[in-house]
N, C-alpha and C positions, 0 to 999 in steps of 0.2 A: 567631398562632393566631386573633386576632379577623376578620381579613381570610378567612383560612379558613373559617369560620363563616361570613359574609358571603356570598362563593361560592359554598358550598355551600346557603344559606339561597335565595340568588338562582335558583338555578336547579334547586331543587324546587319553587318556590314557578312558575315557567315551567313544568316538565312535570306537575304538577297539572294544566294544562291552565284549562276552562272554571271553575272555581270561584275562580278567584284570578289570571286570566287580566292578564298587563301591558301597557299602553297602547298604543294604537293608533297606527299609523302616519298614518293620514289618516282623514278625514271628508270620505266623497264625495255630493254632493247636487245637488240643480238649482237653478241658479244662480237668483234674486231680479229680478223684473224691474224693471229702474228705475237696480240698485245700482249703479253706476260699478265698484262691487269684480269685480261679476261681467259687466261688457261683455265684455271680452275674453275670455271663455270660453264668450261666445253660441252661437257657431257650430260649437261643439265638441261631440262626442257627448253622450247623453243625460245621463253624470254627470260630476261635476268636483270637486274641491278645495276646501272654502273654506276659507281659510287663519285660524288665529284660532279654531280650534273642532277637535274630535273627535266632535261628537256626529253622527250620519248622520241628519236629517231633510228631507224633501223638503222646498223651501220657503226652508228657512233662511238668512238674510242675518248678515255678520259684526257686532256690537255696536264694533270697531275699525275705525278707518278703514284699507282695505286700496286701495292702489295698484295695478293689473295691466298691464302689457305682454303685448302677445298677438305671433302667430306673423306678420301682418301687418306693426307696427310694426317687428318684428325686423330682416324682411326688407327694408322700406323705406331702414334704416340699414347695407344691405348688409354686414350684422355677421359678421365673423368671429371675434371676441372677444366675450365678455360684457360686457367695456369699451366696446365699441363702440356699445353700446345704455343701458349704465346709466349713464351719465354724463350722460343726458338727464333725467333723473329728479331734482325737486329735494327730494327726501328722503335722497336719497345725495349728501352734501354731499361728499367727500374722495376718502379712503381711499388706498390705496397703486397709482399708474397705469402708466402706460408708459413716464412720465418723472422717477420716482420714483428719482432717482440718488441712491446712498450710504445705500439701505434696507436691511432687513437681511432684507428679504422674499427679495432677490435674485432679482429680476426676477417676482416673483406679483404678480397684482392682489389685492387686497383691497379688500374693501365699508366702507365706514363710515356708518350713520346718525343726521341729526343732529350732526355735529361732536362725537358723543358717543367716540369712539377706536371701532379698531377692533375690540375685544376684547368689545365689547357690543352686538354685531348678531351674532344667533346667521343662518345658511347651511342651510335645510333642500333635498334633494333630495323632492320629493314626501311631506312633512311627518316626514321621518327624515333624523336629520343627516347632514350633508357630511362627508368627511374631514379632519381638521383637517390643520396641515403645521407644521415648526417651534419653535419656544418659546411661540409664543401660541395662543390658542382659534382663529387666524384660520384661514379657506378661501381656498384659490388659486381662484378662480370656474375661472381658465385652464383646469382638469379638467375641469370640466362641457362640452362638445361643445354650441356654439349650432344648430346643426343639430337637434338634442334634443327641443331646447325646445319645448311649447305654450304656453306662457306664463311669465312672471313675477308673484307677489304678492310686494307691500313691505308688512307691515305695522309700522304707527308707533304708538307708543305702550308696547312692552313684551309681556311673552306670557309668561313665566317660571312662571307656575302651568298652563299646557297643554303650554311644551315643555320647559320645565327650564332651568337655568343660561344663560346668557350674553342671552336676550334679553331685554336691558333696554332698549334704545332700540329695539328693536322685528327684525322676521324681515323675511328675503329668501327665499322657497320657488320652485323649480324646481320648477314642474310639467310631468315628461317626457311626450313624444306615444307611448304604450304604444300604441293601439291602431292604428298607421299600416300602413295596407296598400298593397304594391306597392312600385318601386326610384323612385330620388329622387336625381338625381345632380347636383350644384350648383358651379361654380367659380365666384370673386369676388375682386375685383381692389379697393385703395382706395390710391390717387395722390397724395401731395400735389405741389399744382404749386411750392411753393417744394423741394422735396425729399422725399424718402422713400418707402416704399412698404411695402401691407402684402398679402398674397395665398395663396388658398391654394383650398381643396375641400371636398366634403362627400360621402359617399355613405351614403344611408339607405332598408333594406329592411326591408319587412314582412309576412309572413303566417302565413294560420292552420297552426295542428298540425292536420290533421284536425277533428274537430268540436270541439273540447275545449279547444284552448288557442291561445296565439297569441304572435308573438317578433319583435322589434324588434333589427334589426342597425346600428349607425352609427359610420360611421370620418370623422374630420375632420383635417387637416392645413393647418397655418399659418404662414404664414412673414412677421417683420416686419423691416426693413433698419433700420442703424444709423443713426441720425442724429445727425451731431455740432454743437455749439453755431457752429461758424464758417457752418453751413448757414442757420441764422438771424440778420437782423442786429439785433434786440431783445436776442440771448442774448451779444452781444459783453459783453467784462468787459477792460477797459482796466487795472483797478488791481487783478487779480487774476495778482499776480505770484510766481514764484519765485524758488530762489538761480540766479543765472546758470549756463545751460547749459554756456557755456565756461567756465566759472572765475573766481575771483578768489583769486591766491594772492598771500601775505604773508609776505617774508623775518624771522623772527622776530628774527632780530639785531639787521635794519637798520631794519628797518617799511620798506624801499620793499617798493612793491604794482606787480602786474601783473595781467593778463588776457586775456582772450579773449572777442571780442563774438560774436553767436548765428550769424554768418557766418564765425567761425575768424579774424577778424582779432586779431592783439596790439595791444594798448593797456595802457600804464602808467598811464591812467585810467580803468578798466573800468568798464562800469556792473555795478551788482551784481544785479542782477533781470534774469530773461526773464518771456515770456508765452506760455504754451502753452495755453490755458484755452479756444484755436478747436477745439483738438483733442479736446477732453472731449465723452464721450458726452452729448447730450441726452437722446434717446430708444434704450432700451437694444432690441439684436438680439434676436428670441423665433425659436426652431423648436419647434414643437408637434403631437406627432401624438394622437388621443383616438380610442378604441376603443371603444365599450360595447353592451352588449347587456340587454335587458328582456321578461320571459318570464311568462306565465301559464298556468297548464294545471290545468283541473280534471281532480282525482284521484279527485272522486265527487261524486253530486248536489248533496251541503253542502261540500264539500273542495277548495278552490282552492289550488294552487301556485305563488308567485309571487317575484319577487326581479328582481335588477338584476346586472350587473360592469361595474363602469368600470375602467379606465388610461387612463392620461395617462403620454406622457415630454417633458417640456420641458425646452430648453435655451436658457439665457440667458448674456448678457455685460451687466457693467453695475460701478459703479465701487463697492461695497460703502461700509461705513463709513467709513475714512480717507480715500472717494473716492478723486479720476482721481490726484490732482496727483505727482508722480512721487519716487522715491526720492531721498533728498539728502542730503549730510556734512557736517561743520564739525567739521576736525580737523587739530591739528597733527601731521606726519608727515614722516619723515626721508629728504631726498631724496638721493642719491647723486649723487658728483659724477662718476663715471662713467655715469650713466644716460644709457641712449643715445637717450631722447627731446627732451634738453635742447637747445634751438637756443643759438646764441650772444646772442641776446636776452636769453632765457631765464637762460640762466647769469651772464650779467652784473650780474642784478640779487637773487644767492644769495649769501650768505654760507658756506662751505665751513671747516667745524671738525673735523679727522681725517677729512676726504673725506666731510663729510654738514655739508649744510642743514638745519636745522630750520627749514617752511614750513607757514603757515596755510593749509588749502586750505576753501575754501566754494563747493561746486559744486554745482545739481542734475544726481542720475544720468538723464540723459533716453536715456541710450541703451539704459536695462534697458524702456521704454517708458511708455505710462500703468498705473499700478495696474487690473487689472482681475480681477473676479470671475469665473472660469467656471464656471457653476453648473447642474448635471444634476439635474433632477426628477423623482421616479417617483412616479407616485399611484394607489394603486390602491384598487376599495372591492368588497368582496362581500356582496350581499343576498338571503338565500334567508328564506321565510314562507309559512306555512297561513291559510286564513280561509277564513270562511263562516258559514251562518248557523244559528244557535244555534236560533231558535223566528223562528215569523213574524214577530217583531216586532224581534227581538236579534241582533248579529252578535258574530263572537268575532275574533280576529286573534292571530296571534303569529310571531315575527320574530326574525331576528338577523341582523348584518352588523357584518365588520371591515375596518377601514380601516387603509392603511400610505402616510404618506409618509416617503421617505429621497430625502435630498441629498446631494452631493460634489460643493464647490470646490476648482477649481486656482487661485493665485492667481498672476499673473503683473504681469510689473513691478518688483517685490523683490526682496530679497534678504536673504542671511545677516551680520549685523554681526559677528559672531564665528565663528572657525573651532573646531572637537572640543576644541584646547589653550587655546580663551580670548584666541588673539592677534585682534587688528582684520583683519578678508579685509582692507578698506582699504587699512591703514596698511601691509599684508603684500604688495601685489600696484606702490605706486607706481613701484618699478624695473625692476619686468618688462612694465608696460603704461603705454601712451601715457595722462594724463590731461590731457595742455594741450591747452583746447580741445573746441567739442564734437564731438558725433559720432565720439567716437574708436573706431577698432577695437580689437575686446577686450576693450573695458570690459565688456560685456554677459556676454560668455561668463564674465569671468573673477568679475563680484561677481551676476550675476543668476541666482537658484534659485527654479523653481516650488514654491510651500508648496500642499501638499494641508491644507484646513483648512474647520472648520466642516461633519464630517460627520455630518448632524443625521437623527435618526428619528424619526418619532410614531407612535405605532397607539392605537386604538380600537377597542372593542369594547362590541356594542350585545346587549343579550339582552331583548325585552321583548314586550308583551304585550294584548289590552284583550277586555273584555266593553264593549260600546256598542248603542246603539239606543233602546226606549219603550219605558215600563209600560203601553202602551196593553190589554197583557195580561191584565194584574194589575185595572187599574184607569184611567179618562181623569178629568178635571179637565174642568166643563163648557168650557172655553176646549178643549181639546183634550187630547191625551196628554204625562206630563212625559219628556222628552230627556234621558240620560243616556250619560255612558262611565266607566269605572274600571278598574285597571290597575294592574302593577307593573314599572318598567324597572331594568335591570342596568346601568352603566357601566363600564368600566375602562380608563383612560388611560395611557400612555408616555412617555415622550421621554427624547432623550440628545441629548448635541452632544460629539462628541470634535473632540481639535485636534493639530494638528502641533505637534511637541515645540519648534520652534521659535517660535510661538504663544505656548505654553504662558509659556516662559522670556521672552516679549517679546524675542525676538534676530533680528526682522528690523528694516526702516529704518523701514516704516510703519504696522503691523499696532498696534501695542502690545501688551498682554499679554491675550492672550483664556483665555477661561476652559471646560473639559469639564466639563461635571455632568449627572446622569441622574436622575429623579422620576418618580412614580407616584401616581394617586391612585384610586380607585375608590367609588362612590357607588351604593345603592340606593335606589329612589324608591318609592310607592306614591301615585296618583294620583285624582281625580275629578270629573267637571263634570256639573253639571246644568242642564238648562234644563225652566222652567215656564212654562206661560202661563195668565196670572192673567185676560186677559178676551178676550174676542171682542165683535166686529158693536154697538158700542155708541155713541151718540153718544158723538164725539169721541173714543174709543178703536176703531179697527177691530181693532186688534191690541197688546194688551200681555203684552211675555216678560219675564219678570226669570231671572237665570240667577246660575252661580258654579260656581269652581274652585277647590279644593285639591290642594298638592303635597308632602309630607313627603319629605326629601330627609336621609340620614344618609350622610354625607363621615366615610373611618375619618380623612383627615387634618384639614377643618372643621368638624367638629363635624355636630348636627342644626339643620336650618334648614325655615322653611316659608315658602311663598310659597302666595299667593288671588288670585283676582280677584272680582270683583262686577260684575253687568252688567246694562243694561235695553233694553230695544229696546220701540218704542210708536210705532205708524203709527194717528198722528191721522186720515189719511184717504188715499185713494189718492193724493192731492197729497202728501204728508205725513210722515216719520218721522222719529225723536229717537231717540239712541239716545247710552249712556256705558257707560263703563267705569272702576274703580278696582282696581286692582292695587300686592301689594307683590310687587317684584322681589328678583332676587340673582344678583352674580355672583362664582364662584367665581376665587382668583388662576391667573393660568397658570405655567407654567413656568418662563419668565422670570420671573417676581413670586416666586415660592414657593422656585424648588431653587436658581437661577442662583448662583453663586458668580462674585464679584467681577473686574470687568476692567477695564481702562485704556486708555487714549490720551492721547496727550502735551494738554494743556490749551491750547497754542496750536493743534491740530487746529482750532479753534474761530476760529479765525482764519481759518487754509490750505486748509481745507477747506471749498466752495462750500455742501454739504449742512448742514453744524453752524454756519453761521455766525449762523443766528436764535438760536442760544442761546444769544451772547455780544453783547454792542452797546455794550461799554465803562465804563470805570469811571467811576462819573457822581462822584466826587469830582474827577477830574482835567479831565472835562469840564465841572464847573462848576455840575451842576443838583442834585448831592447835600445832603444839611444839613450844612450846616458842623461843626455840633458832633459829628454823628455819626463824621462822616470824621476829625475829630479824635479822637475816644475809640476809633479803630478804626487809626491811626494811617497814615491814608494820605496820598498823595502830594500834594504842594499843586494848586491848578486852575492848568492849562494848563502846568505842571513836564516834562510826558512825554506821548510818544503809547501812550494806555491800550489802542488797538486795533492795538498790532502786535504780532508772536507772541512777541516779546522778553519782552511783558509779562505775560503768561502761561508761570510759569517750570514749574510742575509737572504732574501728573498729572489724569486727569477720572474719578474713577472710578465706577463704575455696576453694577448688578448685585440679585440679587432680594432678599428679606427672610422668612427662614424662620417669624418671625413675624406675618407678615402675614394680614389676617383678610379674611372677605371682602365685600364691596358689598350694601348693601343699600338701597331704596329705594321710594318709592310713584309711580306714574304715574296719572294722569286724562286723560281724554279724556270732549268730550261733544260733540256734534253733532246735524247734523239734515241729512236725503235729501230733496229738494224733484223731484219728478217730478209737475210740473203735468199735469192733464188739459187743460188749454185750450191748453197748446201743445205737440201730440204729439211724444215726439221730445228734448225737453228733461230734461234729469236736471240734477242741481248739488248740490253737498256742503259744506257747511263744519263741519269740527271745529276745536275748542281743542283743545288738551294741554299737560300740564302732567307734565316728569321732575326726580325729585327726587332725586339719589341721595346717601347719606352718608356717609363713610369710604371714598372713590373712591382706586380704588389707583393709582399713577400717582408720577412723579415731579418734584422741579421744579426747569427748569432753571436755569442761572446767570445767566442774566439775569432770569429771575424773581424770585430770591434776590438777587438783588444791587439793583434795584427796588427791591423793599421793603424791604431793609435800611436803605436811605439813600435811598429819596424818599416813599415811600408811608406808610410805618410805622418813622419811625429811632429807634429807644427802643432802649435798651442790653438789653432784655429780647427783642428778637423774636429767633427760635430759627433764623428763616432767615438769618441773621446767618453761621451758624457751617457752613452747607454751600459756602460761598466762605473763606479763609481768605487769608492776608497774608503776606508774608516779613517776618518783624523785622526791623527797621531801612529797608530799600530801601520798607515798606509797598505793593510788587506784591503781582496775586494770584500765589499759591501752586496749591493744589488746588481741586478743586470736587468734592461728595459728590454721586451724584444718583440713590443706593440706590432701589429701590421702596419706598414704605410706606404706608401709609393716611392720607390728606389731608383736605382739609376736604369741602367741599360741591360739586357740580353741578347747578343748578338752569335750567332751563329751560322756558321757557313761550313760544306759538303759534299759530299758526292753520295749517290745511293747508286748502287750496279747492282744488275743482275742479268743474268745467260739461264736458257735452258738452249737442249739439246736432246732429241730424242733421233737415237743411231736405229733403222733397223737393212734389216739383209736377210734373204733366206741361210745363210750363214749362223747368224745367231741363235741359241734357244728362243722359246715362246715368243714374244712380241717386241721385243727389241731392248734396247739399252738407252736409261734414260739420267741426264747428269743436268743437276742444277745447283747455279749460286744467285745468293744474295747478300748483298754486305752496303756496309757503311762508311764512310772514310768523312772525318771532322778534320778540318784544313783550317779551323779557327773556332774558338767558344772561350766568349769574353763577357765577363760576368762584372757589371759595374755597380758596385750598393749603392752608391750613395752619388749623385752631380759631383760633387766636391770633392770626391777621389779620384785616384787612378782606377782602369779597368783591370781585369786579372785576367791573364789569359791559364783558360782553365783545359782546353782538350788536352788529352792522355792524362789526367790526374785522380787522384781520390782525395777524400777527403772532405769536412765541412766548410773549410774553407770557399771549394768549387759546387757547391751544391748550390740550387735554386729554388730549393723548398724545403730543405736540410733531410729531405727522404732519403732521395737515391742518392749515393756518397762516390761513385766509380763514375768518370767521364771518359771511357775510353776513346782512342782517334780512332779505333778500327773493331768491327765488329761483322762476323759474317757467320752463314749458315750455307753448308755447301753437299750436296747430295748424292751419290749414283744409286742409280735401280735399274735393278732387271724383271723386266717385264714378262711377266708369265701367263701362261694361257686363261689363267687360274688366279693369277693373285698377284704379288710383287715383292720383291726381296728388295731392301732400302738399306743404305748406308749411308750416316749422316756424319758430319763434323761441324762444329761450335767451336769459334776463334772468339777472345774476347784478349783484344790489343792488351798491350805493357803500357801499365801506368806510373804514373811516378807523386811521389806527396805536393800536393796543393799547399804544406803548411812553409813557409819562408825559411829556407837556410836548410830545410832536407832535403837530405837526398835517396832517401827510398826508394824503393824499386818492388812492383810488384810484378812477375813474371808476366805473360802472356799464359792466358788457361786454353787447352785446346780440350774441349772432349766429345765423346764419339758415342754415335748408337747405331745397333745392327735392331732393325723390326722387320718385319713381314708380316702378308696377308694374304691368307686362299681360302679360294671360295670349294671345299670339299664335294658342296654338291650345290644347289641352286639357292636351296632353303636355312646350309649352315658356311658360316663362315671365322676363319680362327686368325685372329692378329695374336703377335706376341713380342717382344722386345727386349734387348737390354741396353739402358739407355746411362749413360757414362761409362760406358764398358769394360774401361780400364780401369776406374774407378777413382777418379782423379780428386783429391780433397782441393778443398779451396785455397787460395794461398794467404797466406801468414801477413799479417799484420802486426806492428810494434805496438800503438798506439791508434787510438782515434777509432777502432773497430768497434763491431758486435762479434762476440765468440770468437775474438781474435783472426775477423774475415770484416767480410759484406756481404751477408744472408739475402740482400735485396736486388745483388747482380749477382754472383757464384754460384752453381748447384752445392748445395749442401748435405742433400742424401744420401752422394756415393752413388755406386752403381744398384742398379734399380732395374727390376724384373718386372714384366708386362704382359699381361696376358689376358685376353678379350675373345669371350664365345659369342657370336650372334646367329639367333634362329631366326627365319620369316616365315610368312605363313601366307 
């Protein structure tokens, strides 16, 4: 009844209309000259976005430091992916990429800033959100069409009182090219010369309706080939073994042993391991097609009609959860002594009791193939809205748009452990098919079944609203008129995830036991920001704005929460400007966190499986660095007694899943800086903010080697509580299980610097139009990760590792990270040289001392326009062709596919015609 109420409350309070009108979608203005936020939007029609605000005044520069890619750099990175271009950016530390094997994204990229998880970078389209997808708040970017694009703003620092939940480390906004006129038809090729390739199109038209309005058409198609780990030789994995492809079987009577080596020879010495790990996807296959269309048409002098529709269908291969590594048995099973597969070898070495063997067999099934995910994407979002302007000074806006993604995995590679009556397919099928030996025919047909599984839906739905603009009506402030917006937005969220009954019951070989649940949340907001300006033309002050936002947010499932910001901006002088921000954040749990009901995977997964291996690194009692005393009041194995990192050792379950109790994120951010745009050297702009994110009861979970860390090296008191999410078998003192539920942890604390310079040289002196150099970088001066109240925090900048991870994604925290440019500006086009720094990290795990280099790598692109109508980018991007660095332990392919380029160097090349 009360959600009823809510709804209906929501959306009379939206057809009311102008008195009570809910927030705006964007705040379009003229960009700031000087700002670096607003370079890249120079050259773009009269008005734009600034990201970071709602209020609409000419002039206005963001008080957050906003990051922007424009449509130039895009194309210079002959981008056909959003990945293609954000991974330049050293405020987008991670997230989920292209070699992101055994995610559960399944093949999406996802943004993450700051090493903050990805759940706390809110995704706006043109300052209204993005479609979510999944269990989490996260956006596949993959749906947004780069083609689209006028630009990118990042902003860092948090936003949560202008856009509501999730941007707590701050926004990514897609500002789309609405107003693009004429056809635009673009193919783009990108090569790596060690292997792979990624390729596809773009076709984008635009004109008017008659006098009135105007519509943007754009279809993009992409296609990226599979590349597997044998294609690189950094990604080789020597002691990344399975159970033998041929077998190793064991007369139970007699113990004599036989086998079959990975060439089908017999041996009654078998080795017991193959290596199939060349064969594992690195970089998983994308086809992607993206459609969308954006439309404006006034319906009367004050009366604009406006809106968006995207889809998106992708489709990916990629190794999910339990990853590539392939189905496997270990089972005694009763062989026939008429079985007409038995050579004289064979038989020779059986014991026959009433015409049956009972024989050990331990084989992997390599002929059901690799575990692989096939996974179909649909994403769609519709946005239709009014606006215009209220009085000459005020504008009104209101809006609505819903979003739907739904997915469907085929899983292949599996299979069914049990048949309808419960007997072993296995132990049921050894006399009617060949098992000595690999490669056998049959095997496949007879234990291998595609599970349809993990079919996940989300939708969204947005209803909302804004009165925005100046009281210059009413009344001005000698400084000038005070900047206002206010507003009430509707939310109402979805998701489900059903599973194959076989799923369900955990009854194939690799899956373990997944879990179907479905949640809802929905929330009304009512919003307001204002901006003042307290002085003008004064010594030392040219300009001082002090400003602020409020956002009352009532959740029927979290309660009422509020989030603020506070803001100042003050240009000392046209050289000049300081400017901060203080905000309290919030972000609500997602689906996963909140409805997820509980699932499993075998606890040696965390061994066998390349993806999970950061979040096991052994029992430090048996390797020796534990406290003695702890390891004995906990009753484990003595040092150096057993090898603690083989999957033997690991006898139970890993189980994970959301926390119905779970509350949600709250937090304060600061930011302070200053805009240095000298007069005496024209040309020059330069930036540097602090920031500082604080967030407290960060939901998140931690894994087992985190808990098992502190149990016994960090914190071993018989009191600490992470003690007990790893447990023990009585007597043998292995681990048992590991708990790694969602719940509310301790602290994230993070603190920075972000800089960044451009510099545009010209002189009749120079070629074509001048010489143009820019940096951006990042400097982390603290990041302190605290799981649990009752620990210590870890200071985690410059480390790798699962230890330092915050949502056990992205695993590389470095202290420094930049992207630094020169170009030469041509009549015609622009020749660009870039460089990528990604700081020396060091291991997050206690008592190492690893070291991973600094990676520098470099790209030479260019762009010219040959004639009006054709234009040719082309690239080669890691130039030198710099492999990622090496890893001991704790990696994927003996790296971090999730911060490193992995392709090598990589060839680029983009034709575009217009018409």
């Amino acid at each position: 009844m009360k959600r009823i109420v809510r709804q209906q409350v929501a959306m009379t309070a939206i057809a009311l209309g102008l008195l009570s009108l809910p927030l705006a979608a964007t705040a379009q203005v003229t960009p700031a000259d000087g700002d670096p936020s607003a370079t890249a939007a120079a050259d773009a029609p009269a008005e734009v976005v600034v990201t970071g605000t709602r209020i609409p005044l000419a002039g206005l520069t963001s008080s957050s430091p906003v990051v922007s890619t424009g449509e130039q750099q895009i194309r210079l990175q002959s981008a056909l992916t959003i990945e293609d271009f954000s991974t330049k950016l050293p405020q987008l530390s991670g997230g989920v990429r292209q070699g992101s094997q055994g995610s559960d994204a399944f093949g999406a990229q996802v943004l993450e800033l700051r090493n903050f998880g990805q759940s706390r970078s809110l995704v706006l389209i043109d300052g209204t959100r993005a479609a979510p997808f999944s269990f989490r708040n996260s956006v596949d970017v993959n749906a947004i069409p780069a083609s689209l694009i006028k630009r990118t703003d990042v902003l860092t620092g948090g936003a949560a009182a202008v856009y509501g939940a999730d941007a707590v480390a701050g926004v990514v906004n897609f500002i789309l090219n609405d107003d693009y006129e004429g056809v635009r038809a673009t193919a783009t090729s990108r090569l790596s010369v060690r292997g792979g390739a990624q390729y596809g199109g773009s076709l984008l038209m635009g004109a008017g309706v008659g006098e009135r309005g105007h519509i943007v058409l754009a279809a993009d198609y992409t296609q990226r080939d599979l590349i597997r780990a044998r294609q690189r030789d950094w990604a080789a994995t020597p002691t990344q073994t399975i159970p033998s492809i041929g077998g190793v079987f064991t007369d139970v009577a007699s113990g004599r042993r036989f086998g079959f080596g990975d060439d089908g020879t017999f041996s009654l010495t078998p080795a017991t391991t193959s290596n199939l790990s060349g064969r594992y996807p690195l970089i998983s296959p994308l086809k992607r097609i993206n459609v969308a269309a954006l439309y404006k048409y006034a319906l009367a002098p004050q009366i604009e009609l406006y809106g968006r529709a995207m889809y998106t269908n992708a489709r990916t291969e990629e190794t999910g959860t339990p990853g590539a590594t392939p189905a496997s048995v270990s089972r005694t099973v009763g062989i026939a002594q008429n079985n007409p597969f038995l050579t004289d070898a064979i038989r020779s070495r059986l014991t026959f009791v009433n015409g049956v063997a009972q024989v050990n067999v331990v084989r992997s099934l390599g002929e059901l193939g690799l575990v692989t995910y096939h996974t179909e994407r649909d994403t769609f979002q519709f946005q239709s809205g009014l606006r215009g302007a209220l009085t000459g000074a005020t504008r009104w806006n209101i809006y609505a748009q819903y979003g739907r993604s739904t997915e469907g995995t085929r899983i292949t590679g599996d299979g069914l452990v049990a048949n309808a009556a419960g007997a072993n397919n296995f132990g049921a099928i050894v006399n009617t098919v060949d098992i000595f030996g690999p490669d056998r025919p049959g095997l496949a047909a007879a234990l291998g079944s595609p599970i349809n599984g993990f079919d996940r839906k989300r939708d969204q739905f947005v209803a909302a609203g804004t009165i925005s603009g100046t009281l210059e009506e009413l009344f001005s402030l000698p400084a000038g008129p005070i900047g206002f917006a206010t507003g009430l937005e509707y939310r109402r969220e979805t998701a489900s995830i059903g599973q194959d009954t076989a799923l369900l019951t955990g009854n194939t070989y690799r899956q373990g036991v997944q879990a179907a649940y479905s949640g809802s949340f929905d929330v009304l907001e009512w919003y307001g920001e204002m901006l003042v300006p307290v002085l003008r033309d004064l010594p030392l002050i040219r300009k001082l704005d002090v400003g602020g936002a409020y956002r009352l947010s009532d959740y029927n499932l979290f309660g009422r929460h509020g989030t603020w910001k506070v803001e100042g901006n003050w240009e000392v002088a046209r050289d000049l400007r300081l400017r901060g921000t203080y905000q309290r954040v919030l972000r609500t749990p997602n689906f996963g966190e909140f409805a997820a009901t509980t699932s499993s995977l075998p606890f040696s997964n965390l061994v066998t499986v390349d993806r999970l291996r950061p979040r096991y690194a052994g029992d430090p009692c048996v390797l020796g660095t534990g406290d003695a005393a702890q390891c004995a009041r906990f009753g484990a194995p003595a040092a150096g007694s057993t090898d603690s990192r083989s999957a033997n050792y690991l006898t139970g379950n890993y189980y994970y899943g959301g926390n119905p109790d779970i509350k949600p994120e709250t937090g304060y951010t600061t930011t302070a800086g200053a805009v240095f745009t000298p007069t005496f050297v024209p040309g020059l702009t330069a930036t540097v903010d602090w920031y500082e994110l604080d967030l407290r009861g960060a939901v998140g979970v931690i894994q087992p080697v985190a808990a098992i860390t502190s149990c016994y090296i960090t914190n071993p008191t018989a009191g600490n509580p992470l003690c007990g999410l790893v447990t023990r078998n009585p007597g043998t003192g292995t681990f048992r299980d590991a708990f790694v539920n969602n719940q509310n942890l301790g602290r994230l604390l993070q603190r920075g610097f972000d800089i960044g310079a451009s510099y545009t040289l010209r002189g009749d002196w120079l070629p074509g139009r001048g010489l143009r150099a820019s940096y951006q970088g990042n400097i982390v001066t603290s990041y302190l990760i605290q799981a649990n109240p009752t620990v210590s925090a870890v200071q985690c900048k410059g480390t790798f590792g699962a230890t330092c991870s915050s949502d056990g994604t992205t695993l590389v925290q470095p202290d420094y990270r930049h992207t630094a440019g020169l170009g030469l500006l041509l009549d015609r086009g622009v020749i660009q040289f870039d460089w990528q720094r990604i700081g020396r990290v060091t291991s997050s795990t206690p008592g190492s001392t690893e070291t991973l280099p600094a990676q520098d790598t470099f790209d030479l692109s260019a762009s010219y326009d040959f004639t009006d109508r054709v234009t040719m980018s082309a690239g080669i991007y890691n130039m030198f062709d710099r492999t990622p660095p090496r890893v001991s332990s704790g990696g994927i392919f003996n790296t971090f596919p999730d911060t490193y380029d992995i392709l090598g160097r990589t060839i680029g090349l983009s034709l575009t015609t217009r018409l």
